[in-house]
N, C-alpha and C positions, 0 to 999 in steps of 0.2 A: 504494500500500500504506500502512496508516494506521500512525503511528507507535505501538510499543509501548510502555505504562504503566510505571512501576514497580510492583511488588505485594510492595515493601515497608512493612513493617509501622512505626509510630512508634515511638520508644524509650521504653520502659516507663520510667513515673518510679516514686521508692521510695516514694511515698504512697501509701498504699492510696486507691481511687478509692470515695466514698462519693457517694449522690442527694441527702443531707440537709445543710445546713449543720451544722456541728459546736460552732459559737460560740453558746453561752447568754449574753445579752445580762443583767445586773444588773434586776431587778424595779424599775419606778417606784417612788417613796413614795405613801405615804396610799390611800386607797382603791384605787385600780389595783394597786399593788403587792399587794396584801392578794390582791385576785381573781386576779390573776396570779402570787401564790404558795400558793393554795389550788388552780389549776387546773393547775399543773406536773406532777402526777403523772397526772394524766386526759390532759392536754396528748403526755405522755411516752408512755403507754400507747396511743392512736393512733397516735403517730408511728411504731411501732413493728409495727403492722399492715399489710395492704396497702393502695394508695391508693385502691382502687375501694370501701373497706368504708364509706369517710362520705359520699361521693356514695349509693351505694346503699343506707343506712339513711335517711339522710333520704326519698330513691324509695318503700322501704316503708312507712315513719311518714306519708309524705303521703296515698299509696293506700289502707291501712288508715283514715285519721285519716278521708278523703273516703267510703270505701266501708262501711265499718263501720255499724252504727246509730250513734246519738246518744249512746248512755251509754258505748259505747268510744270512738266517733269523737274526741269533745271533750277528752277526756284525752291520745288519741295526739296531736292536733294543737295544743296545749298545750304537752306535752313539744316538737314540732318546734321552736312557738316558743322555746320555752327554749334548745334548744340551738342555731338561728342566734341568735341574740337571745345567746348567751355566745360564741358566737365569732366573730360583727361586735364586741362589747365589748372582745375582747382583740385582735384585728385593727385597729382602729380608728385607733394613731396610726400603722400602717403602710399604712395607704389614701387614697387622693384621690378627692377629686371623685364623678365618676362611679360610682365603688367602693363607696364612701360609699351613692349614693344607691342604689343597686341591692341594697345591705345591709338597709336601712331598709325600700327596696320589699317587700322577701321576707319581712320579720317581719311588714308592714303584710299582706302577702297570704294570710301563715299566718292571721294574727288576723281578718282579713274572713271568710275561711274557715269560723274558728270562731262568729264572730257570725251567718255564712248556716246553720250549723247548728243553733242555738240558735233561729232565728226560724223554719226549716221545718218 
């Protein structure tokens, strides 16, 4: 006979249990600091939505940007690059390596992108 589990529960701690970090880190100086406190509020405003809604715009922005003609395409997939392209920039000194290059790839891929539809 196999031995039975406890299906007690753990003891509730007093802090409320949140998914986000809660510590705002001080904005660098000079140029970073500047982008990094002009995008605080756009920054804040995501945070605050669900997480499947930036994976999934960027999904549509790529699809429309590809499927579109040429005079909408180039604009939607523009805009994608812009916004990886702003948030590798403020990701940037919390990434390594790998992270880094895979950043870089995806603006690079947005922009090939655009250039294979400017040349077809």
């Amino acid at each position: 006979m196999p031995k039975s589990r406890s299906r007690r529960r753990p003891a509730q701690s007093s802090r409320p249990r949140t998914t986000r970090p809660s510590v705002v880190a001080q904005p660098a100086p000079g140029v970073r600091g500047k982008a990094e406190r002009a995008s605080a509020p756009a920054l804040l405003w995501l945070s605050s939505k669900p997480a499947f809604l930036l994976p999934l715009l960027t999904v549509v922005l790529l699809v429309v940007g590809l499927a579109a003609p040429t005079a909408v395409g180039v604009p939607v997939l523009l805009l994608l690059a812009a916004l990886v392209g702003w948030l590798s920039y403020l990701s940037w000194p919390v990434v390594q390596g790998v992270q880094r290059a895979l950043r870089l790839g995806t603006v690079g891929l947005v922009l090939a992108a655009v250039a294979g539809r400017l040349t077809a």
